[in-house]
C-alpha positions in Angstrom: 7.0 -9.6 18.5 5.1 -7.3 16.4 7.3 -6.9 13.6 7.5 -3.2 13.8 11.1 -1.8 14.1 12.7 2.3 14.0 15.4 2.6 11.5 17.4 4.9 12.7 20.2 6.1 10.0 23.5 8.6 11.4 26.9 8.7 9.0 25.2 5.9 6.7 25.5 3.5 9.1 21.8 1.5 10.2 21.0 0.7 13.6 17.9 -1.5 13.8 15.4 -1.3 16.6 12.6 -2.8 18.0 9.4 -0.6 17.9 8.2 0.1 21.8 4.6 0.4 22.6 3.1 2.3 25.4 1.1 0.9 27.7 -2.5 1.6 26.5 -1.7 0.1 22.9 -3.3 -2.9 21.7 -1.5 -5.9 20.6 -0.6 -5.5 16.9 0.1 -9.1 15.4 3.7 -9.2 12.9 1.7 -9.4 10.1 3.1 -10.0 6.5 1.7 -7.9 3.4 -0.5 -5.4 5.1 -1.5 -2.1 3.0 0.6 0.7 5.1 0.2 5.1 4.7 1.1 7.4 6.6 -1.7 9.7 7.7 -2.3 13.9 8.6 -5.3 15.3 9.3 -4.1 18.3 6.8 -1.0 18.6 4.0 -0.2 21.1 6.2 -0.1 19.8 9.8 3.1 18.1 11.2 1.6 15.8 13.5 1.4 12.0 11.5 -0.2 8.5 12.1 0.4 5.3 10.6 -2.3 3.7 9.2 -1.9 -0.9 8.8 -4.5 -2.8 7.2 -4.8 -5.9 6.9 -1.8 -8.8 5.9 -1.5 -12.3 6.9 -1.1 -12.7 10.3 1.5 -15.8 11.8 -1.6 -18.6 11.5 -1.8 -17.7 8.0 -4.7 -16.4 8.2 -5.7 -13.0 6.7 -6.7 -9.9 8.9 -10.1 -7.2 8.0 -8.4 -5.3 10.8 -7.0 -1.6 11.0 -4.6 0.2 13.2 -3.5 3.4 13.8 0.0 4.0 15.2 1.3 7.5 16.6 4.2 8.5 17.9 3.8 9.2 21.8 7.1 9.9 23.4 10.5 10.3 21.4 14.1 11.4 23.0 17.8 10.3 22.0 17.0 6.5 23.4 14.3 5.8 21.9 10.2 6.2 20.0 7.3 5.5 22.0 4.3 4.0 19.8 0.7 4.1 20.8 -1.6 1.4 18.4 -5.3 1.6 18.6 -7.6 -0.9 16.4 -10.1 1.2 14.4 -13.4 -0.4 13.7 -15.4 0.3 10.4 -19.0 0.4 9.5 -20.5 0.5 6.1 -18.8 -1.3 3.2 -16.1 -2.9 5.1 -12.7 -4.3 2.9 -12.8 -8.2 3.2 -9.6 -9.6 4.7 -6.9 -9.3 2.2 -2.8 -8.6 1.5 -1.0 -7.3 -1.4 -3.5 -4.2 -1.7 -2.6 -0.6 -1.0 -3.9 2.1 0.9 -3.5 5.6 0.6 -4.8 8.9 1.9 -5.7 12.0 -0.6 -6.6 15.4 0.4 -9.0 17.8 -0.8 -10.9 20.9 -0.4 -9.4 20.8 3.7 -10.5 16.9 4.2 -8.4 13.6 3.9 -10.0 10.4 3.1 -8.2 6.8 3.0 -7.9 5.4 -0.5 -7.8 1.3 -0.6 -7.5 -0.7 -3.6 -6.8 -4.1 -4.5 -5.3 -7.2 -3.0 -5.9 -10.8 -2.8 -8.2 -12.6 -0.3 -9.1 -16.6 0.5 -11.9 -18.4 -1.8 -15.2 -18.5 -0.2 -15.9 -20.8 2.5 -18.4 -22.7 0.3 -15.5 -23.4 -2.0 -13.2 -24.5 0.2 -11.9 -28.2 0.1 -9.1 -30.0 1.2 -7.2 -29.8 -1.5 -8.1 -25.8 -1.5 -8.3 -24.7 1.9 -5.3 -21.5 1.3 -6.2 -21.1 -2.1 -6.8 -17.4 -2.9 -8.2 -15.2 -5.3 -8.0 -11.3 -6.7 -10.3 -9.2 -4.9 -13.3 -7.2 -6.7 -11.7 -4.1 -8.2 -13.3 -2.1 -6.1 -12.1 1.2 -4.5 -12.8 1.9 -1.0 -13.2 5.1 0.8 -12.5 5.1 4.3 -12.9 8.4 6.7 -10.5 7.7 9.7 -11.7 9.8 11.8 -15.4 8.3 11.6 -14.3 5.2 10.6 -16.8 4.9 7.9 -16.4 3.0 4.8 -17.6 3.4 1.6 -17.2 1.0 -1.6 -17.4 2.6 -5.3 -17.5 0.3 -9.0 -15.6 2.3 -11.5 -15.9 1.1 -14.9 -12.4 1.7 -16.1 -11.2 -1.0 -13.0 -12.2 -4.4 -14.8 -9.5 -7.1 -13.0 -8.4 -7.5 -9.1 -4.9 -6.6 -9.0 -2.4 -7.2 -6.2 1.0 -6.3 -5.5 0.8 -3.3 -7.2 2.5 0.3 -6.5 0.5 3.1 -5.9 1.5 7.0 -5.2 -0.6 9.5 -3.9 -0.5 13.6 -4.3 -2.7 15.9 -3.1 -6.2 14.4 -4.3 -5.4 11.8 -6.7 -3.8 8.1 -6.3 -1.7 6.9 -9.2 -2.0 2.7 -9.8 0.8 1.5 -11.7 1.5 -2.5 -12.6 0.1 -5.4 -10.3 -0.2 -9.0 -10.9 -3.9 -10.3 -12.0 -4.3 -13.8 -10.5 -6.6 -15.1 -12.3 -5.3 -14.1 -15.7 -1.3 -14.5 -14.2 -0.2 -11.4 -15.7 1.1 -8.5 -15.3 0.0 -5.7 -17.2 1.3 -2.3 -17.8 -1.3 -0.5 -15.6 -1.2 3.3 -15.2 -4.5 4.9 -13.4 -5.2 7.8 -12.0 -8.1 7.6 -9.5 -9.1 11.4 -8.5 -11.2 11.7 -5.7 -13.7 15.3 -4.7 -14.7 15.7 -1.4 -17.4 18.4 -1.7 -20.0 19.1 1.7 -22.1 16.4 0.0 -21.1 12.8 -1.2 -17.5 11.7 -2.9 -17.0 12.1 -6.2 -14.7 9.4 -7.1 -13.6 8.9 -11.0 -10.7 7.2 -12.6 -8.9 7.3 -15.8 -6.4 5.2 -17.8 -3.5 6.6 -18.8 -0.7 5.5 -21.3 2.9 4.5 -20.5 2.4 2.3 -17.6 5.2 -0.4 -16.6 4.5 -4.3 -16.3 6.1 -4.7 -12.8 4.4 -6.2 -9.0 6.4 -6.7 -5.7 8.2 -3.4 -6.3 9.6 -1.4 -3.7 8.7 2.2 -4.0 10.7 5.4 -2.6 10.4 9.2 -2.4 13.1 10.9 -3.4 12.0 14.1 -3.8 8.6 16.4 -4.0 7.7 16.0 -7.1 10.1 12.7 -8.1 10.0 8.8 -7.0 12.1 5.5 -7.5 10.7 2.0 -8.7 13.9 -0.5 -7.4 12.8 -4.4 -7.6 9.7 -6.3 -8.5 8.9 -9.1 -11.0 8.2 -8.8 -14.4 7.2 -12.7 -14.9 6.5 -15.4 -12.4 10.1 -16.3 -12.5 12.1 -13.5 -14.0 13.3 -10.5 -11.7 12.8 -7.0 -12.8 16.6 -5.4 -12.9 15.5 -2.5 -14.1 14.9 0.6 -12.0 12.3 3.5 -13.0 12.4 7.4 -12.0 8.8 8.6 -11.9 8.4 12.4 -11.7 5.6 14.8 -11.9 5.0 18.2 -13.2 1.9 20.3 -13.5 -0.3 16.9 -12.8 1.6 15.2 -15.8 3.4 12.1 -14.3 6.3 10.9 -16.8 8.1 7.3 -16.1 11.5 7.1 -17.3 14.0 3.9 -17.0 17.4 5.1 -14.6 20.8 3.9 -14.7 21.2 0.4 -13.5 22.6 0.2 -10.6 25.8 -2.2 -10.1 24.0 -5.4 -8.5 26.0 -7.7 -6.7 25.8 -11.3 -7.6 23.9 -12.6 -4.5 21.1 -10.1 -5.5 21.9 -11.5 -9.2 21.6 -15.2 -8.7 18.9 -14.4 -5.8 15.0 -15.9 -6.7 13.7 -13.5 -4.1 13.7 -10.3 -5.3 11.9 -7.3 -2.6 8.4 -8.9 -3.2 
C-alpha cells in the first residue's frame, strides 16, 4: 500500500518486492512525484537514509510532509524499513511535486538542498472551475538540516522562474539544475545551474551561477553510472513530443560537460508510446 518496493537484480533477471516496514514506522501514503535522496551523515560513512518529500498523495491532494526511511533488518528473504515523519520549523517548503531534493556536504556537515516544484493556487483563488489548478513555486532554494529539522529559505537572483520536473545532481557541496518545465511560461528551457553551498560555524553561504550548455529536457529519468559520469534516458522536450535522445553527463576537476550518446534501439511500443518516464 505504500508504493515502496526492493528491486532486487541477480543474472539480469528483476524480482520485484514489496517494501516491509517494522513495527514502529509510521504509515507512509503511495504518493506520486515526491522529491527523493538518499542521505549520510558523512561522504564517508556507510550507514544511509532515504529522505521523501512531498508528492500527491491518492486524494489528490499535495503533501508538506517529510520522511525518513532506514534500513533496519536485511537477510537473504528480505529488507526491513523503519519510516519516521520529520517535522520542520522555520521556512517550511509549501506542499508541492515535481521539485527535487538533494543533500550536499561540506567542511564535515550535510545539509538537504530543495528546489522547485509545483503547488495548488491559493485558496482565495480557488473556484470551481479551478479547484486543481496549480502553479510553479517561488524559485526559492531551501536549506533543510535533518538532523535539527530546521529550515531555511534563500532568494538568489540568478533563479528568476519556478521550475518543475527538472533533474538535478549533487557532488560533494554543489547541486547542478539542468532543464525543467516553467508553467507559467510552458517552456522548457535549456537550464544549467550550479548552486554551491558553504557551511562555515556561522550562517550558510549559498550562491548560484548560470552556466552554458544546458539541455531543454523535464520528466527525465536520471542514473549514475559511474563516480564522476551520469545518464539522461527519457523526458519531454515539448508538451507533446518525447525526447529520444539520451545524454552522458560527466565531470572532471568541477567542469561538468554534457554530451548526446548513441541512441539506443527503441522498440516500437516505447516509439508510438505518449507516456514517456515522466
Amino acid at each position: 500500500p505504500t508504493g515502496v518496493f526492493h528491486f532486487d537484480v541477480k543474472h539480469n533477471h528483476l524480482k520485484l518486492k514489496p517494501a516491509v516496514f517494522s513495527k514502529d514506522s509510521c504509515y507512509l501514503p503511495p504518493l506520486r512525484y515526491p522529491a527523493t535522496c538518499i542521505f549520510k551523515g558523512s561522504l564517508e560513512s556507510e550507514k544511509y537514509q532515504y529522505i521523501i518529500h512531498g508528492g500527491k498523495t491518492p486524494n489528490n491532494e499535495l503533501s508538506d510532509k517529510i520522511y525518513v526511511m532506514s534500513v533496519v533488518c536485511k537477510n537473504n528473504k528480505k529488507v526491513t524499513f523503519r519510516c519516521i515523519e520529520k517535522d520542520l520549523v522555520g521556512d517550511v517548503p509549501e506542499a508541492r511535486y515535481g521539485h527535487s531534493i538533494d543533500v550536499v556536504y561540506s567542511r564535515g556537515k550535510s545539509m538537504g538542498v530543495l528546489f522547485g516544484g509545483r503547488a495548488y493556487i491559493p485558496a482565495a483563488q480557488r473556484t470551481t472551475e479551478k479547484w486543481n489548478s496549480v502553479a510553479d513555486c517561488q524559485p526559492h532554494v531551501f536549506l533543510v538540516d535533518f538532523e535539527f529539522g530546521c529550515s531555511t529559505s534563500y532568494i538568489l537572483p540568478e533563479l528568476q522562474d519556478g521550475l518543475s520536473f527538472h533533474v538535478s545532481i549533487a557532488r560533494n557541496d554543489t547541486i547542478y539544475i539542468l532543464g525543467g518545465h516553467s508553467l507559467a511560461n510552458n517552456i522548457r528551457p535549456a537550464n544549467l545551474y550550479r548552486i554551491r553551498v558553504d557551511l562555515p560555524l556561522g550562517s550558510p553561504a549559498v550562491n548560484c551561477t548560470v552556466l552554458p550548455g544546458g539541455i531543454s529536457v523535464s520528466s527525465a529519468i536520471l542514473t549514475q553510472t559511474s563516480n564522476d559520469e551520469f545518464v539522461i534516458v527519457g523526458g519531454y522536450q515539448l508538451e507533446n513530443q518525447k525526447r529520444m535522445v539520451c545524454n552522458i553527463i560527466s565531470f572532471e576537476d568541477n567542469k561538468i560537460e554534457i554530451r548526446e550518446m548513441e541512441t539506443p534501439d527503441w522498440t516500437p511500443d516505447i516509439k508510438h508510446s505518449k507516456i514517456w518516464f515522466g
